[in-house]
C-alpha positions as CSV (number, residue, x, y, z in Angstrom):
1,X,0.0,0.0,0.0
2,X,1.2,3.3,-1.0
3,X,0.8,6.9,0.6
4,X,1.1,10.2,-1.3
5,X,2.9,12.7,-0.3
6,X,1.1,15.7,0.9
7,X,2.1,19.1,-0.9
8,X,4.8,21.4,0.8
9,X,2.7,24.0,3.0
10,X,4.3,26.2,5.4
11,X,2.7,25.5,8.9
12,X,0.3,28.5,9.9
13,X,2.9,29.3,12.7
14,X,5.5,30.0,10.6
15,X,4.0,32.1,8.2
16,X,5.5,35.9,8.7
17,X,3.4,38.5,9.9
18,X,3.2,41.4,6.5
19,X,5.1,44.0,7.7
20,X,7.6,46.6,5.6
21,X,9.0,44.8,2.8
22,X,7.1,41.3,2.9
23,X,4.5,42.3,1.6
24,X,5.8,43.9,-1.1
25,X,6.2,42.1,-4.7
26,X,9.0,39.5,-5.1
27,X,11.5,39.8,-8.4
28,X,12.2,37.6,-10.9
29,X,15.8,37.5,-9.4
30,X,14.7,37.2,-5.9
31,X,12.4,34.4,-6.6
32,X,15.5,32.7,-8.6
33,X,17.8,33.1,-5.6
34,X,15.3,31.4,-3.9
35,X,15.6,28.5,-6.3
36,X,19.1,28.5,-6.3
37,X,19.5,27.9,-3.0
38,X,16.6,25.0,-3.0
39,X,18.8,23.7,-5.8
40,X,21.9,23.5,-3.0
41,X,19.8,22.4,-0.6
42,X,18.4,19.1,-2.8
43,X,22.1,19.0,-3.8
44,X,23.2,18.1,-0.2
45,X,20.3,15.4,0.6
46,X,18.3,17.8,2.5
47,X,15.2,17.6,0.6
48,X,14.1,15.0,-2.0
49,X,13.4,15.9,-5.6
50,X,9.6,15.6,-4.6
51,X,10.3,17.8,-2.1
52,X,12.6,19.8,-4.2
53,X,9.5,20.4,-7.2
54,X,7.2,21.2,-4.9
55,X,9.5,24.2,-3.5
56,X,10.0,25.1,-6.5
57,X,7.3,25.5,-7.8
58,X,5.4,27.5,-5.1
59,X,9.2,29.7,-5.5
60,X,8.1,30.8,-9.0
61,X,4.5,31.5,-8.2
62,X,5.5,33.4,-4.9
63,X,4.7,37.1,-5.9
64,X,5.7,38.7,-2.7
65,X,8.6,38.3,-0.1
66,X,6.6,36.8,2.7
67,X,5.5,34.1,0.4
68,X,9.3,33.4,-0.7
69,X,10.6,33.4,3.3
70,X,8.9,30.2,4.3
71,X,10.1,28.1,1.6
72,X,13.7,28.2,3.0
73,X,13.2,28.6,6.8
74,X,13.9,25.0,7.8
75,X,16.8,25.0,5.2
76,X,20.4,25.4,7.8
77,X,22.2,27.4,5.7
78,X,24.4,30.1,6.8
79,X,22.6,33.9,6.2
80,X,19.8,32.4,3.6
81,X,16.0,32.7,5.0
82,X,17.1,34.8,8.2
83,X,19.0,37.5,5.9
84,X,16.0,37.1,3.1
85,X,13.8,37.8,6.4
86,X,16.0,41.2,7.4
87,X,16.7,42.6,3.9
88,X,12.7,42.4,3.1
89,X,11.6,44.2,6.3
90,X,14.5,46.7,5.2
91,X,13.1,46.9,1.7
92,X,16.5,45.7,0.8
93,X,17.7,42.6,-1.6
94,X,19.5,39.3,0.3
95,X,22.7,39.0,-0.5
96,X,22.6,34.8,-1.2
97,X,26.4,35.5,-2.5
98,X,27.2,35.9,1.2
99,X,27.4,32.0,1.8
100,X,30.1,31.6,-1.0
101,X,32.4,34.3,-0.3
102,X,34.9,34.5,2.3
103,X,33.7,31.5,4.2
104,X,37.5,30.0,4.1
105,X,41.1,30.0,2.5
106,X,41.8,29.0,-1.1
107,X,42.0,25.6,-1.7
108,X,43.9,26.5,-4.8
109,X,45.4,29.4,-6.4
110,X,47.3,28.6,-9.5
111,X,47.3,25.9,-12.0
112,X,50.2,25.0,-14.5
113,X,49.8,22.7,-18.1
114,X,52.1,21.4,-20.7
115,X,51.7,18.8,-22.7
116,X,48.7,18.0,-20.9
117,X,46.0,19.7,-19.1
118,X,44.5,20.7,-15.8
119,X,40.9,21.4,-14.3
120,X,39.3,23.3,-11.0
121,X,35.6,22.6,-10.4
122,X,33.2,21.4,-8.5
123,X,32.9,22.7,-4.7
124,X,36.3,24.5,-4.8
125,X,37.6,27.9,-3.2
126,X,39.1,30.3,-5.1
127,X,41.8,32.5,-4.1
128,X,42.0,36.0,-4.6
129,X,44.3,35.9,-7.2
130,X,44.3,32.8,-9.6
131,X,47.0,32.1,-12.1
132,X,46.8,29.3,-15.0
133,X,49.3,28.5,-17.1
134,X,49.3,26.4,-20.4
135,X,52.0,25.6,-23.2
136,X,50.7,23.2,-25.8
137,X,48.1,22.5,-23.3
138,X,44.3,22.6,-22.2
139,X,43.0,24.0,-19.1
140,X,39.1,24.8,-17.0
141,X,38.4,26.7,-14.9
142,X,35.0,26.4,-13.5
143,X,33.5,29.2,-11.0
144,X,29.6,27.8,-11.4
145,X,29.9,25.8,-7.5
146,X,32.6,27.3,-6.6
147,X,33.6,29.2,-3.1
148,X,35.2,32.6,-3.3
149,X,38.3,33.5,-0.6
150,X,37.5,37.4,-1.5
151,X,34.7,39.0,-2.6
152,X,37.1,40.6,-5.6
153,X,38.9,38.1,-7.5
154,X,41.1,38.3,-10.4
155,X,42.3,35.4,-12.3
156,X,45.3,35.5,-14.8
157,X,45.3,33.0,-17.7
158,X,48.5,32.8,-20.0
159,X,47.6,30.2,-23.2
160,X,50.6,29.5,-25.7
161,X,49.6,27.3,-28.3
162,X,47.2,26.1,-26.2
163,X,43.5,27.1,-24.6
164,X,42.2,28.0,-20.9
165,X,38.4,27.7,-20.3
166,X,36.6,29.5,-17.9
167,X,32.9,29.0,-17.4
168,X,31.0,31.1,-15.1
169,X,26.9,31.3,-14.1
170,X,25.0,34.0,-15.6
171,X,24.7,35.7,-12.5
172,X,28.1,36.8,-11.8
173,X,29.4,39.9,-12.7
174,X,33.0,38.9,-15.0
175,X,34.7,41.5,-16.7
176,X,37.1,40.0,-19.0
177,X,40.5,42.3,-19.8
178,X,42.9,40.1,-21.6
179,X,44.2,39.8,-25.4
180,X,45.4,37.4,-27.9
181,X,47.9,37.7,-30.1
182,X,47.4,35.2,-33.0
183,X,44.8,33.9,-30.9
184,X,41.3,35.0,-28.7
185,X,41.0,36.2,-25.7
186,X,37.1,37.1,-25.0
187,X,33.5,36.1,-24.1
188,X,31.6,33.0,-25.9
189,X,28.4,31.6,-25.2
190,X,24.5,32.5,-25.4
191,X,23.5,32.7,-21.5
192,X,22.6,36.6,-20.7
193,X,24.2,38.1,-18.3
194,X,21.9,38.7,-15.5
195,X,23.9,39.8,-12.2
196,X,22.6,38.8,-9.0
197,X,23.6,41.5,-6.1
198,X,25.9,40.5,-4.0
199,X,27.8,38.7,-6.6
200,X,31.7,38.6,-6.0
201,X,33.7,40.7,-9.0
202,X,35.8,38.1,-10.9
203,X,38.2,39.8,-13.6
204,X,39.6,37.5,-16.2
205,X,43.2,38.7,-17.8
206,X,46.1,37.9,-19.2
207,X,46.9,37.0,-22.9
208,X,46.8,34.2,-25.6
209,X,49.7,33.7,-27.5
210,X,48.7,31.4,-30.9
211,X,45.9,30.0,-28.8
212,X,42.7,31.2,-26.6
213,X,41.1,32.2,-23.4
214,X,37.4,31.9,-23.3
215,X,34.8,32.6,-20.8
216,X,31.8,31.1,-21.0
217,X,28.5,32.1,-19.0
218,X,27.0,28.7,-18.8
219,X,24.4,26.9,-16.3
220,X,24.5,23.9,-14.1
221,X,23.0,20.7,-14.9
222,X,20.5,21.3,-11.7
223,X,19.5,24.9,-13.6
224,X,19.2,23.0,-16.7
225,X,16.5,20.3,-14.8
226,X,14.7,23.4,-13.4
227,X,14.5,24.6,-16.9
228,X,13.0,21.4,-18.2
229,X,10.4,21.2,-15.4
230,X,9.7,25.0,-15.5
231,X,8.9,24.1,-19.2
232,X,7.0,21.2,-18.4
233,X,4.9,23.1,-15.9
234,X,4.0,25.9,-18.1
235,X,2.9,23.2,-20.9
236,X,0.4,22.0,-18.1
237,X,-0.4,25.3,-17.1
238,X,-1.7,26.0,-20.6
């Protein structure tokens, strides 16, 4: 025998009283902060796709702040629903950045090719100056999970007949500075930019010699499943 599920409703007592800012309309990049950080939070095992979906769901149909607050009270994560709760009374905008930045030393700051290649991703930390270095050689850089030692961060990339990648989310702000001679150094991709606040600066330089530096804004592959059931709920929607 087999139970559903009920759907995800806030319990009356945790509901937040309307007061300055909560009742006030939610944007489309607050209610997507929201989702990113239900996204983290499925990520660790502390909800269940089920779980996850409904969240998410009532995240993109929340039209004010005090609808958004609930949906990631029980959720431990450092600054999230308690900040969300502050800024909103404040009128202000969360800063969800604040959980990624400065929260502990570099875990790497340089990497060195030739002949061969290197990568950085996942859940790393970044330091506040990164260096990468390739001679006949590939390299990746990927900031999309990644933890940031400084809130300003500037990463150096030197390509000789070779080719550094850098992929970034389209919600942090990247300001790319470099050049290429006999060679690219610049932006590729179709993902807007769409900067979230709060979003550490990250500036890209350095040069390509016969070879190129590319950054790429690019999703993950849990943005790409919200996509896809965003999609799939509209289609129902009508």
């Amino acid at each position: 025998m087999t139970s559903e599920r009920p759907a995800f409703r806030p319990e009356p007592r945790l509901e937040p009283r309307p007061g300055p800012g909560l009742d006030t309309r939610a944007s489309d990049a607050e209610r997507e902060q929201i989702a990113e950080r239900l996204r983290e939070a499925v990520a660790e095992g502390r909800l269940d796709m089920e779980e996850f979906e409904e969240r998410l769901d009532s995240a993109y149909k929340a039209r004010t702040h005090g609808e958004l607050v609930p949906l990631v009270r029980d959720l431990p994560a450092p600054g999230t629903a308690t900040d969300m709760a502050l800024a909103a009374q404040a009128g202000g905008v969360p800063d969800v950045w604040g959980e990624r930045i400065g929260r502990g030393p570099a875990t790497s700051k340089g990497a060195f090719a030739f002949w061969g290649g290197f990568a950085r991703k996942g859940r790393w930390t970044v330091g506040r100056t990164f260096t990468a270095a390739v001679f006949q050689a590939g390299g990746e850089i990927d900031l999309r999970e990644a933890r940031f030692e400084g809130r300003d961060v500037v990463i150096r990339c030197f390509a000789v007949m070779g080719g550094v990648h850098v992929k970034a989310p389209p919600d942090m702000r990247v300001e790319v500075r470099g050049f290429g001679l006999m060679g690219g150094f610049g932006e590729e991709g179709e993902e807007e930019a769409v900067v979230a606040p709060g979003s550490p600066r990250v500036v890209v330089t350095g040069f390509a010699l016969m070879g190129g530096v590319g950054v790429e804004r690019k999703v993950t592959k849990a943005e790409r499943e919200r996509r896809r059931l965003e999609k799939k709920r509209r289609k129902e929607l009508g």
